[in-house]
ZADREN-663481 format. One line per 10 residues: number of its first residue (from 1); their letters; for each residue x negated, y negated, z of C-alpha. Coordinates in Angstrom, 2 decimals. Each point is the difference from the previous one (the first is absolute). Last residue first. Example, Ala and Ser with C-alpha at 12.3 -4.5 7.8 and 13.67 -1.06 7.14 Angstrom:
<recs>
2	SA	-13.67,1.06,7.14 ~ 1.37,3.44,0.66
</recs>
This chain:
<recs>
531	XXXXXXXXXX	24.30,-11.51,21.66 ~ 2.39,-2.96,0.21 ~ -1.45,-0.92,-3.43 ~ 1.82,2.99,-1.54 ~ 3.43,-2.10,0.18 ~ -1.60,-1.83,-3.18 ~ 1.56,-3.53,0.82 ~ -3.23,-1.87,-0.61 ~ -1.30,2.00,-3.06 ~ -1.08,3.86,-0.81
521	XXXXXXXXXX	2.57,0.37,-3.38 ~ -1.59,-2.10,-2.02 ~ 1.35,-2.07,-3.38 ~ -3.00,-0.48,-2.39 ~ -0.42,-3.08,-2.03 ~ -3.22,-0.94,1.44 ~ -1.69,2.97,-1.69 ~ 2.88,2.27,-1.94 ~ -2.14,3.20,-0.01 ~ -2.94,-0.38,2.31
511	XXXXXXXXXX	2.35,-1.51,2.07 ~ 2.78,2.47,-0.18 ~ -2.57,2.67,0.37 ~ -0.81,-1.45,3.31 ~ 3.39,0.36,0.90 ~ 0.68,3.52,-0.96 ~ -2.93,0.83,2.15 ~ 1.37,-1.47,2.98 ~ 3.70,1.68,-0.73 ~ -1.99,3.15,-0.89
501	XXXXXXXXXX	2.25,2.03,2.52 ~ -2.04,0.04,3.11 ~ 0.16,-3.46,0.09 ~ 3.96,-0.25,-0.33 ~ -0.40,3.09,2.88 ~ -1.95,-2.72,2.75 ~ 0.75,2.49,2.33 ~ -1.40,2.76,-2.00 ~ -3.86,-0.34,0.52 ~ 0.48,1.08,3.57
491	XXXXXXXXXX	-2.50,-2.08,2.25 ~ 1.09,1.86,3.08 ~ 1.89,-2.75,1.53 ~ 1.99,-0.96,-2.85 ~ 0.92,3.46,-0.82 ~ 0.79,0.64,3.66 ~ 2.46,-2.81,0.25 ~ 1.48,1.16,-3.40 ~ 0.59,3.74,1.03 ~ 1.28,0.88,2.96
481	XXXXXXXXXX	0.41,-3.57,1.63 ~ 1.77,-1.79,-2.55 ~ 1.75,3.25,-1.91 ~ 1.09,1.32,3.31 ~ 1.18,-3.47,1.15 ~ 2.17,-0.70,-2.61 ~ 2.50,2.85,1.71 ~ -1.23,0.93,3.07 ~ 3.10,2.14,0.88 ~ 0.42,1.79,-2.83
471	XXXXXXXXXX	-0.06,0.21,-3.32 ~ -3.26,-1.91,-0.38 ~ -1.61,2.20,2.99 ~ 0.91,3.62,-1.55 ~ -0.38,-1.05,-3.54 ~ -3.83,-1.20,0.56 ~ -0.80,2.76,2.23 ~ 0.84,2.25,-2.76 ~ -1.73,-1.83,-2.43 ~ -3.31,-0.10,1.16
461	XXXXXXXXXX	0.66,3.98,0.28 ~ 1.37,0.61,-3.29 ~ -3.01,-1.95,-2.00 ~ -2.63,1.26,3.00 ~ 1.09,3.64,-0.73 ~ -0.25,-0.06,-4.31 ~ -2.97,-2.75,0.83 ~ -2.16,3.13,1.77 ~ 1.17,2.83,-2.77 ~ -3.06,1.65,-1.56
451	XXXXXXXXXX	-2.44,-0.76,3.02 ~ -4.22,0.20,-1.19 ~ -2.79,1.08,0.63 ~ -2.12,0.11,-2.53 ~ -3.86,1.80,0.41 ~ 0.81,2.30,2.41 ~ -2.81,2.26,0.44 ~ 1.82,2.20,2.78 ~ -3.32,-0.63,2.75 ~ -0.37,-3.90,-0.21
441	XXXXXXXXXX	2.86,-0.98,-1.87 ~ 2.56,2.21,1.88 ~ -1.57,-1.56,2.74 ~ 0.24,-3.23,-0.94 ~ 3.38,-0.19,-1.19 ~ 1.62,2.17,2.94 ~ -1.99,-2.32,2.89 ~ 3.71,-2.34,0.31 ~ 1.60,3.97,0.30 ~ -2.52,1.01,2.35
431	XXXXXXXXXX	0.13,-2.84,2.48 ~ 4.04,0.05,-0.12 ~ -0.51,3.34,0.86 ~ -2.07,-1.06,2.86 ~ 2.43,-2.40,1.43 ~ 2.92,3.04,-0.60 ~ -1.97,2.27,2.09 ~ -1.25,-2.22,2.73 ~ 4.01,-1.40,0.28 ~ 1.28,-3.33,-1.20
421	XXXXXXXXXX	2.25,1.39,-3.01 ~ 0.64,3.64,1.95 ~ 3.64,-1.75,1.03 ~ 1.03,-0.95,-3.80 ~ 0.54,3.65,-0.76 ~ -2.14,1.19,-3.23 ~ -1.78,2.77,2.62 ~ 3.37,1.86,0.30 ~ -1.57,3.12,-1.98 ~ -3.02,0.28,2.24
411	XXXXXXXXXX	1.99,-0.61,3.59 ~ -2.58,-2.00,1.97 ~ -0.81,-0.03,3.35 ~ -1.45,3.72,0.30 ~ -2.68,-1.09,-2.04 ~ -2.60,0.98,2.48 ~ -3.26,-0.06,-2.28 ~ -1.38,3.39,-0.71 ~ -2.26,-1.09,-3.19 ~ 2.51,1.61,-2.16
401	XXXXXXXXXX	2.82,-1.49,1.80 ~ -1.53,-3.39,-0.28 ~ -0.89,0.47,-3.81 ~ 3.62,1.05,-1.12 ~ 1.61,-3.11,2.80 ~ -2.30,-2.04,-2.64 ~ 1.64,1.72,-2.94 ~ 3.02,-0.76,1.03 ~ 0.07,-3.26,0.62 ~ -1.77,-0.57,-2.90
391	XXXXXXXXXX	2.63,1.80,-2.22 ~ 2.72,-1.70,1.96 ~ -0.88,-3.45,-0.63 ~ -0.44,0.52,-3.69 ~ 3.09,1.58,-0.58 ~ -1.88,0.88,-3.54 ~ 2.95,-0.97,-3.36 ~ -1.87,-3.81,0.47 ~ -2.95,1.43,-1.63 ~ -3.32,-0.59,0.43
381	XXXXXXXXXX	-0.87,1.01,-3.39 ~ -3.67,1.05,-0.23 ~ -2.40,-0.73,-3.24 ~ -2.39,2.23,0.41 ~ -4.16,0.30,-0.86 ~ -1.77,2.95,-1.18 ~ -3.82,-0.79,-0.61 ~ -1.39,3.47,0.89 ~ 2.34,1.99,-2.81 ~ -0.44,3.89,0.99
371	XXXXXXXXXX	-0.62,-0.38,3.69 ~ 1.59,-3.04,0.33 ~ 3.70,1.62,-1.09 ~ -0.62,2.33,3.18 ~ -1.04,-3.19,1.99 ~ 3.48,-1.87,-1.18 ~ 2.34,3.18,0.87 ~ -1.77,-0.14,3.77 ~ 0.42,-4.17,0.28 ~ 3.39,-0.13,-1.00
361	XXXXXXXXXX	0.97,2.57,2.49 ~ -2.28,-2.02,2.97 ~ 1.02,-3.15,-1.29 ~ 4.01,1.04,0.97 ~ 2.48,-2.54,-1.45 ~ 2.78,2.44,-0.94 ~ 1.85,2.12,-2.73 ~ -2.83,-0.72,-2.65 ~ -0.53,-1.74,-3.19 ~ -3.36,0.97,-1.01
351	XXXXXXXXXX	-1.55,-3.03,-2.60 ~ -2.99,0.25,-1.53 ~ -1.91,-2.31,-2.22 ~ -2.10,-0.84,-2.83 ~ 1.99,2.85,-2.23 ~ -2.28,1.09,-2.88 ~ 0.11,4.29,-0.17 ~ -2.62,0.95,2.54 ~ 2.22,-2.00,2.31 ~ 3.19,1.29,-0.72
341	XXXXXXXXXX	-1.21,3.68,0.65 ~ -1.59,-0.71,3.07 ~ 3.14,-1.69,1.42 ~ 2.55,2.62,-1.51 ~ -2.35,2.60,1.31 ~ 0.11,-1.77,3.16 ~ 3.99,-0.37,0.36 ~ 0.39,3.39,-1.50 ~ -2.04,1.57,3.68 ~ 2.22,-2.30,2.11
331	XXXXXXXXXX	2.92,0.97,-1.03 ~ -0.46,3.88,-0.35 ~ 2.28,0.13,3.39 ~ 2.82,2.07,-1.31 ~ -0.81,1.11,-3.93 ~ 0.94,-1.79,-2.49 ~ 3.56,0.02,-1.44 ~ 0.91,0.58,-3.34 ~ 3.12,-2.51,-2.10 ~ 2.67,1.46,-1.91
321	XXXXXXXXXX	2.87,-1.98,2.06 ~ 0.97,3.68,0.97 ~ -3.05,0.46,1.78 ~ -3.01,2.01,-1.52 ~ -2.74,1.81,2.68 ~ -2.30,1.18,-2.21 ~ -0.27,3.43,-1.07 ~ -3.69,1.19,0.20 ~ -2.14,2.74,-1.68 ~ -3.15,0.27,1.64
311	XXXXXXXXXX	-3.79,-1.17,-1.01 ~ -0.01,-3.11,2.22 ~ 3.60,-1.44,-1.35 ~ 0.89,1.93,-3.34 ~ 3.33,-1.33,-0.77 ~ 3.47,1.34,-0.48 ~ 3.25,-2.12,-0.41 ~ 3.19,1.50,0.05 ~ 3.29,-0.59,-2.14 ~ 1.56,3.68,0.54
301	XXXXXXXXXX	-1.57,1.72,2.55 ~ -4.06,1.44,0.13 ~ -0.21,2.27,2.69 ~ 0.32,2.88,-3.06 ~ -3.39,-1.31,-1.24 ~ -1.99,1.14,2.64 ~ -2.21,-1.09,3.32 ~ 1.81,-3.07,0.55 ~ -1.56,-2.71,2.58 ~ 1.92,-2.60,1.24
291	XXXXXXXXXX	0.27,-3.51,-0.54 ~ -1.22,-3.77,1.17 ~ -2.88,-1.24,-1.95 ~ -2.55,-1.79,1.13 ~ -2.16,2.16,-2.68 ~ 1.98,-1.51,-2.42 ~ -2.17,-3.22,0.34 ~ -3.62,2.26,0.01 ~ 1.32,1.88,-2.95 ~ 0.78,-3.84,-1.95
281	XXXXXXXXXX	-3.49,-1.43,0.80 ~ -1.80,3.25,-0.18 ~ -0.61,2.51,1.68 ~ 0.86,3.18,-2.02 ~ 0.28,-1.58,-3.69 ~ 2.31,-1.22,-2.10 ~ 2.77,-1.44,1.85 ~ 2.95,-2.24,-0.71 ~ 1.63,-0.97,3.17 ~ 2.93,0.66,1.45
271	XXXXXXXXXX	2.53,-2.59,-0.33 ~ 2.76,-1.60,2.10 ~ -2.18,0.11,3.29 ~ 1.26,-0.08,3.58 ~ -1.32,-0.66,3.69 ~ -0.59,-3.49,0.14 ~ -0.90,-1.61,2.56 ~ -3.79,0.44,0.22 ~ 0.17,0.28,-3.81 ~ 0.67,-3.43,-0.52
261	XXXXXXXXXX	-3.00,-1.45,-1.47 ~ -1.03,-3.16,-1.57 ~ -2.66,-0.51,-2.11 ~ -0.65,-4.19,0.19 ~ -1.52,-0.90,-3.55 ~ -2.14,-3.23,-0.44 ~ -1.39,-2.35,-2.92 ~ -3.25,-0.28,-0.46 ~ 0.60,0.20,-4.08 ~ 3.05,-2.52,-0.11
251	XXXXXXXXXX	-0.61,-0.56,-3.26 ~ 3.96,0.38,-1.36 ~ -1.03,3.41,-1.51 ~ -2.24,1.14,3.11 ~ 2.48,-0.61,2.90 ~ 2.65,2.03,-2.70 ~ -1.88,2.41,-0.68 ~ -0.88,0.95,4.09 ~ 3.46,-0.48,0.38 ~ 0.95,2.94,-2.54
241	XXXXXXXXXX	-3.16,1.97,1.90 ~ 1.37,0.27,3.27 ~ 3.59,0.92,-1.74 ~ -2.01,3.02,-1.66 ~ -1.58,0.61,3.13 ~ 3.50,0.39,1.51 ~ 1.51,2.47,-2.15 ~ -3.48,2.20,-0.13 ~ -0.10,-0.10,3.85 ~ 3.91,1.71,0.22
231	XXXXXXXXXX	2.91,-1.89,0.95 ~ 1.37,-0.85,3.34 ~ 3.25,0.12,1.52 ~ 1.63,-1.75,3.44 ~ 2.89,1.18,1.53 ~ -0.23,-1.88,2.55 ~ -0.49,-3.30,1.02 ~ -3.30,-2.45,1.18 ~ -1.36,-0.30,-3.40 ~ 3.30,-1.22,-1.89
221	XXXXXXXXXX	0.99,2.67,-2.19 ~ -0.91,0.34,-4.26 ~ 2.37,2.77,-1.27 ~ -0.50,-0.97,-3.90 ~ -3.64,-1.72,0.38 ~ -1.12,3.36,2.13 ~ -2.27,-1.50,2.42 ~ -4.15,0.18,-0.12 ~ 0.24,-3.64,0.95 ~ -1.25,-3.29,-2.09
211	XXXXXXXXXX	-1.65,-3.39,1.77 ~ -1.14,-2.43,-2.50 ~ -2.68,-2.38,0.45 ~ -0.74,-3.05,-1.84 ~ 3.50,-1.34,-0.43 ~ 0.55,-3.23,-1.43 ~ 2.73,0.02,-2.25 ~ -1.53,1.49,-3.19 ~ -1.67,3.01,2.63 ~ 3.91,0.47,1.07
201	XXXXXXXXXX	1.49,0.19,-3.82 ~ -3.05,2.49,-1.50 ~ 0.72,2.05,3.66 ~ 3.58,0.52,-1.75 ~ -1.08,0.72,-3.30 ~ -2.48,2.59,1.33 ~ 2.46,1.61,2.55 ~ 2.58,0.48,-2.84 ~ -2.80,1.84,-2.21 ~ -0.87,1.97,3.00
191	XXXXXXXXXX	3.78,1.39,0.67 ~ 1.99,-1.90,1.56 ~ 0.58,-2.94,3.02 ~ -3.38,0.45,0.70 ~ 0.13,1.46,3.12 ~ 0.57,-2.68,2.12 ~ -2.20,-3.06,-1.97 ~ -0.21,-2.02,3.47 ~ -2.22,-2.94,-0.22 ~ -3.48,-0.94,1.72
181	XXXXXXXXXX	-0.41,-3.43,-0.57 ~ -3.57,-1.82,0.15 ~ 0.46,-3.93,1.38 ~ 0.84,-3.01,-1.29 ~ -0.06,-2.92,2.64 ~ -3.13,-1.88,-1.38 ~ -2.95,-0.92,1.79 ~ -0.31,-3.67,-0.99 ~ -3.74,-0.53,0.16 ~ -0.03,-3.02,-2.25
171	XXXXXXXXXX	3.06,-1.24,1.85 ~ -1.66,0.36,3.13 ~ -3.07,-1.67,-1.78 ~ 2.20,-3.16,-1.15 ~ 1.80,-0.12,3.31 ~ -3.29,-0.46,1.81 ~ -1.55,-2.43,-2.65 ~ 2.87,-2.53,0.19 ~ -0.10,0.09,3.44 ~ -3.00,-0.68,0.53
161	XXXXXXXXXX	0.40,-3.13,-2.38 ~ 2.36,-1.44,1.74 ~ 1.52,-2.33,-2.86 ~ 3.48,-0.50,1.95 ~ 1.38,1.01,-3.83 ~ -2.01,1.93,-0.56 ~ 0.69,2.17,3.58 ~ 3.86,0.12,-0.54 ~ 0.07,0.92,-3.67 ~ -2.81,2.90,1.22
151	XXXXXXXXXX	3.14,0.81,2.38 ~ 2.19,0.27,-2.59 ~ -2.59,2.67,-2.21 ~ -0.25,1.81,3.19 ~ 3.38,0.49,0.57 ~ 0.58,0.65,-3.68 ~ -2.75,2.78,0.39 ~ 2.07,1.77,2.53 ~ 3.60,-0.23,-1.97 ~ -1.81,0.47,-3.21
141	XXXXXXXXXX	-1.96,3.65,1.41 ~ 3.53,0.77,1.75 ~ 1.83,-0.59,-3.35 ~ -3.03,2.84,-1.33 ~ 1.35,2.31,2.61 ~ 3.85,-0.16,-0.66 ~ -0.84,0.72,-3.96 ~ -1.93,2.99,1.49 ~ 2.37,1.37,1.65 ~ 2.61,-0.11,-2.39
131	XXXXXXXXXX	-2.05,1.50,-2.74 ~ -0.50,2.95,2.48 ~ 3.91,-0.08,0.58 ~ 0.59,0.06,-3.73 ~ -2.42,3.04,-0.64 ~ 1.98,1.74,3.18 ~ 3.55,-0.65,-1.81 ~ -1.83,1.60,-3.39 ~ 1.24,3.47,0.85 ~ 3.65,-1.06,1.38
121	XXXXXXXXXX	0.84,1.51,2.91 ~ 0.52,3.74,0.70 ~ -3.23,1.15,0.84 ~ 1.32,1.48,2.90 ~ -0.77,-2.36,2.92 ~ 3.45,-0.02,0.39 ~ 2.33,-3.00,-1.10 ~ 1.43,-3.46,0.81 ~ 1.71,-1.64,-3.04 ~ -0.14,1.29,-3.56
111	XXXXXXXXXX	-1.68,-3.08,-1.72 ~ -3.32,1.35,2.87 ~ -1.70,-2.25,1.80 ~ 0.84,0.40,3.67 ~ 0.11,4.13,1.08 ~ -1.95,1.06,-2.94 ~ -2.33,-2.94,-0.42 ~ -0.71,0.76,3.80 ~ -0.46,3.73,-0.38 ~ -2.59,-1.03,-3.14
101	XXXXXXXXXX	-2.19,-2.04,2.38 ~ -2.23,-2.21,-0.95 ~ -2.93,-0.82,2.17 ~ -1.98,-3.26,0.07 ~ -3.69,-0.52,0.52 ~ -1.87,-1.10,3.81 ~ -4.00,0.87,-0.47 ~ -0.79,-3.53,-0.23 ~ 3.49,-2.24,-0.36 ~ -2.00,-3.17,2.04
91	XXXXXXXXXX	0.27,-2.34,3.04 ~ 0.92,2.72,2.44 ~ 3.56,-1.69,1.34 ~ 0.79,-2.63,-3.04 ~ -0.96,2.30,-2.45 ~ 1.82,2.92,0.81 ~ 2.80,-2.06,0.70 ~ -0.41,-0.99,-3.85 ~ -0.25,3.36,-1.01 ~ 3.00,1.39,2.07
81	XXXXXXXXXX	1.82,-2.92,-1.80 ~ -0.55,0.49,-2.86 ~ 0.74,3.77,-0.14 ~ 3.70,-0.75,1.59 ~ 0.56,-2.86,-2.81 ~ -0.74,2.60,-2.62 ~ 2.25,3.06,0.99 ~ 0.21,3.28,1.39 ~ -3.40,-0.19,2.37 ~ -1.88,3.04,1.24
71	XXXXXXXXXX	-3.08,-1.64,2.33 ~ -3.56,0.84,-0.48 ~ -3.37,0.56,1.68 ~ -3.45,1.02,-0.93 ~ -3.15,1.99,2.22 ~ -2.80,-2.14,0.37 ~ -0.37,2.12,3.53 ~ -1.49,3.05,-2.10 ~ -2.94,-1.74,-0.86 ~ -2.46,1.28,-2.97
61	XXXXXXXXXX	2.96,1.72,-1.70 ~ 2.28,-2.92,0.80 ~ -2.13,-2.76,-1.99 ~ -0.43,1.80,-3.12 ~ 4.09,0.66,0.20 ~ 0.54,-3.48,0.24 ~ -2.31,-1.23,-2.81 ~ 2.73,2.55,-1.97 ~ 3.08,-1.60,1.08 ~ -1.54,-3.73,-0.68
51	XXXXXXXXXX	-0.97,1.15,-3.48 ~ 3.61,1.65,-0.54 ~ 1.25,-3.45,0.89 ~ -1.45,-1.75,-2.79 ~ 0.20,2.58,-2.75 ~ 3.81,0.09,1.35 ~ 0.56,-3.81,0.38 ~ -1.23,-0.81,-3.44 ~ 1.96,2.63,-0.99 ~ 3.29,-1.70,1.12
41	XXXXXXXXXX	-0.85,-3.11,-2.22 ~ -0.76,-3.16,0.85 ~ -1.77,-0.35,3.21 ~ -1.52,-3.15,1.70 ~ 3.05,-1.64,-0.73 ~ -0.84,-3.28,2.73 ~ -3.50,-0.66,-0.64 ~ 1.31,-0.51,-3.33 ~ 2.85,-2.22,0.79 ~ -2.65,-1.70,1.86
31	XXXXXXXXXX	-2.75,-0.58,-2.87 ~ 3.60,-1.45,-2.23 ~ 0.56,-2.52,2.96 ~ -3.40,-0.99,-0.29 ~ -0.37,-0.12,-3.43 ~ 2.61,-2.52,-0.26 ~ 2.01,0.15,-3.15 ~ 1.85,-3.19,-1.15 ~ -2.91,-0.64,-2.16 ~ 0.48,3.43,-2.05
21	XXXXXXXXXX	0.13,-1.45,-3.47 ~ -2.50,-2.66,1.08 ~ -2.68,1.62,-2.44 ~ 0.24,3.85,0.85 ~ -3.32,0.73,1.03 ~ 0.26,-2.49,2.81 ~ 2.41,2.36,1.53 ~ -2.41,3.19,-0.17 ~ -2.86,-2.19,1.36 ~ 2.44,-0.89,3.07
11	XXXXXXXXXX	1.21,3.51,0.81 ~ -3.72,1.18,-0.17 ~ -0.66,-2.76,2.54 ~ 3.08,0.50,2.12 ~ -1.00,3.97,-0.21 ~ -3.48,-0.55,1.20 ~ 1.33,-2.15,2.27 ~ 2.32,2.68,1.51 ~ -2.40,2.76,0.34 ~ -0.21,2.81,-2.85
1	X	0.94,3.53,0.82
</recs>
C-alpha cells in the first residue's frame, strides 16, 4: 500500500494530466476514497486473506499459545461489529477471523423460512452471506478511516502540526477490519461437480478457506444429531480435490481446505466402497463394517450383500432405508483414518466434530493422526449443542472421585443446578472451561477454535430481556438503561446508528460531489449530536 501523500501527489499529477477537465477534482478527496475501498473484488480478499491464514499456521506450529479465534455470525452488520469491538478492546484483528455457519444460514437465511441444518437452503445463500460480510467489513474500514480523515480536518485546520503527522501515520498504518473467513460448504450440496461450482461462488466472494464434511450431500444432518451418514474416502477426496480446482482456477493457489469429519457420530454409510485390493483405501473402510459371517451360499437371502472383510465372507448389516451400519465403537478408529487420509490427500485442516468438549479425547485421536502426518492441526467447534457447564462439572467431580476425593456433596447428574454455582467444584470448572482454548491448543493441537452459533444465542437472548422489560413494567426504561445507557457508556459504536450507517460518509461524498452546494445530513439539529 501507498501512504496518503503519495497518493495526493499521484492523484494530483493524474489531474493535471487532463488540462482543467478535471479541476473540480481534488486529489485529496479522491487519495481518501482510495484509502477508503482498499478491496475491490472478492478475490482480492481471498489471495489476501489466505496469506494471513497461512502466516498463522507458521506461527502456531512453533507456539502452540498463537492458537486462532472466531465467532459464527448470520449476517453482515453482526460480523462488523464483532470486528470493530475486537478492535476497540485488543487494538487489532490478529489471529481473530470470522466463522460461517451453514446451521445458521439454515435456520435464518434461507427463502424457505427457518430450517434444519440439512442442506436444505438455498446453495448459493452461503456465497451471498460471505459477500455480505465482507461488504459490512470494508463500510467499517470507511467508517474508521472517515474518523480519522475528520479529525485530520480538525488538526489543519488548528495547524498543529503534531497532530497532523500523528493522524497521517495512523492512517498510513490503518490496519484494516477484513479478516480470513472460514465458511461452511456442508457436504457439498452434490456431487463433486456441484461442490466445485459452489466453492467457485464462495472463493469469488471472499472466502479463503472452505470447510467441507465427509456427509452424505442427500441425507446431510446437523453435527450434533443422529442419524448421521458418511460416504466412502474416494467420494470425499474427489470433493477435496473439486475445491482444490477451483482455489487454483480463480488464482487462489494458497488457498485453504478444512476436512471435516463426522464419523465419531455417525454410525452409517450409504455406500460400500469400491475395492481392489486387500488393504487398501476402500477394504480398510469396509473393514468397519457391521455384518455377519456366512460360511455358504445357501445363507445368502434374497437381496443380500456379501463382501470379503479380512479374508471371510461377510453380510453387512443393511437397514430398510438401504443404508450399512459400522460397527459399535469403531468411531474413533474411522475418525483417524479419515484424518490421515484427508491429509495425505490436500486438506490444510482438520476438523473432528465430537459429542463433548473433552481435550483429553481430542488430544488421544490427534496424537494417533501425528504419528503418520506430524504437522496435524484442528479446527474445533465449540459448540453451543455441549451443556457446557455440566460437562465440566462433571468431569471435574470424574477426576475427584478418581483421585479419592469425598464427593459425597454433589449429586453427578444434578451438577447443572444453580446451588453448586459458588461451590469448589463448580469454581474450578469454571477454571477449566475459561483454560479449554489453551489447553486444547497446547496438548489437542487446536489451531481454530471457534463457536458455530454464539450471535444465534446472544441475538434471542439480548432480545428476550429486551421484550420482557419493554412490555412490562419498566417500560422505556428497559431500552434506556438495558441497552442505550450501556452503549453510551461502553463506547458502543452503535449509539450514534446514523454514523454507523454511512450518514458521515455520505456527507463527505456530498462535498466532494456537489462542493458548496451540498445539502448535509450531520448539522445543528442532527439529534445524533446528543451523543
Amino acid at each position: 500500500m501507498t501512504g496518503l501523500l503519495d497518493d495526493i501527489k499521484a492523484m494530483a499529477q493524474l489531474k493535471e494530466a487532463q488540462g482543467g477537465k478535471w479541476n473540480a477534482i481534488k486529489p485529496e478527496y479522491a487519495a481518501r476514497m482510495r484509502a477508503q475501498n482498499r478491496f475491490h473484488t472478492g478475490l482480492d480478499i481471498a489471495r489476501y486473506t489466505a496469506s494471513i491464514m497461512r502466516a498463522d499456521m507458521a506461527a502456531f506450529d512453533q507456539d502452540h499459545a498463537q492458537y486462532t479465534q472466531s465467532l459464527g455470525c448470520w449476517h453482515g452488520f453482526i460480523g462488523q461489529q464483532k470486528m470493530i469491538a475486537i478492535k476497540k478492546h485488543f487494538g487489532s484483528t490478529k489471529r481473530r477471523y470470522l466463522y460461517l455457519s451453514g446451521w445458521m444460514v439454515a435456520a435464518l437465511r434461507s427463502e424457505f423460512g427457518p430450517l434444519p441444518d440439512q442442506s436444505m437452503h438455498e446453495k448459493t445463500s452461503v456465497a451471498a452471506l460471505i459477500e455480505e460480510l465482507y461488504t459490512f467489513l470494508k463500510q467499517a474500514d470507511a467508517w474508521e478511516l472517515n474518523h480519522l480523515f475528520r479529525r485530520l480536518d480538525d488538526a489543519k485546520a488548528a495547524d498543529d502540526r503534531g497532530q497532523i503527522e500523528t493522524l497521517t501515520r495512523q492512517i498510513d498504518e490503518h490496519e484494516t477490519h477484513i479478516v480470513p473467513i472460514i465458511a461452511d460448504i456442508d457436504a457439498g450440496f452434490g456431487n463433486a461437480e456441484a461442490t466445485y461450482l459452489l466453492a467457485k461462488k464462495f472463493i469469488l466472494a471472499g472466502a479463503c478457506c472452505i470447510q467441507l464434511e465427509n456427509q452424505v450431500s442427500d441425507e446431510k444432518q446437523c453435527g450434533h444429531q443422529d442419524g448421521k451418514v458418511t460416504v466412502p474416502h474416494e467420494d470425499f477426496l474427489a470433493k477435496i480435490n473439486a475445491v482444490r480446482y477451483a482455489f487454483l482456477e480463480l488464482g487462489v493457489d494458497d488457498g485453504l481446505i478444512v476436512a471435516r469429519t463426522d464419523s465419531l457420530g455417525a454410525g452409517l454409510t450409504q455406500k460400500i466402497a469400491v475395492t481392489h485390493a486387500p488393504n487398501d483405501l476402500g477394504d480398510r473402510y469396509n473393514a468397519f463394517l457391521d455384518g455377519e459371517e456366512i460360511a455358504s451360499a445357501e445363507e445368502i437371502q434374497n437381496g443380500d450383500v456379501v463382501i470379503k472383510q479380512n479374508g471371510k465372507l461377510v453380510k453387512p448389516k443393511r437397514l430398510a432405508s438401504g443404508l450399512y451400519q459400522f460397527k459399535p465403537g469403531s468411531g474413533e478408529d474411522r475418525v483417524v483414518l479419515d484424518c490421515i487420509t484427508s491429509l495425505q490427500n490436500g486438506a490444510d485442516l482438520l476438523w473432528i466434530e465430537t459429542e463433548k468438549p473433552h481435550v483429553g479425547q481430542i488430544a488421544a485421536m490427534v496424537d494417533r493422526i501425528r504419528e503418520v502426518v506430524p504437522d496435524a492441526k484442528l479446527v474445533y467447534n465449540n459448540s453451543p449443542s455441549f451443556n457446557w457447564t455440566l460437562n465440566f462439572r462433571q468431569q471435574v467431580f470424574d477426576a475427584w472421585q478418581k483421585e479419592g476425593k469425598d464427593v459425597s456433596a454433589y449429586e453427578r447428574d444434578k451438577l447443572m443446578s444453580a446451588e453448586y454455582d459458588a461451590t469448589e467444584l463448580g469454581r474450578l470448572a469454571d477454571d477449566w472451561t475459561r483454560d479449554f482454548q489453551r489447553s486444547a491448543a497446547k496438548d489437542a493441537h487446536v489451531f481454530h477454535h471457534l463457536i458455530t452459533l454464539p450471535t444465534y444465542h446472544t441475538a434471542a437472548l439480548s432480545t428476550d430481556n429486551l421484550a420482557k422489560g419493554y412490555f412490562g413494567e419498566e417500560g422505556m426504561l428497559a431500552y434506556v438503561a438495558g441497552v442505550q445507557r450501556q452503549e453510551i457508556r461502553q463506547g458502543i459504536a452503535t449509539v450514534k446508528h446514523q454514523d454507523m450507517a454511512g450518514s458521515n460518509i455520505g456527507d463527505d461524498h456530498k462535498e466532494f460531489f456537489h462542493g458548496d452546494a451540498a445539502l448535509k445530513a450531520g448539522g445543528k439539529d442532527n439529534t445524533m449530536n446528543q451523543f
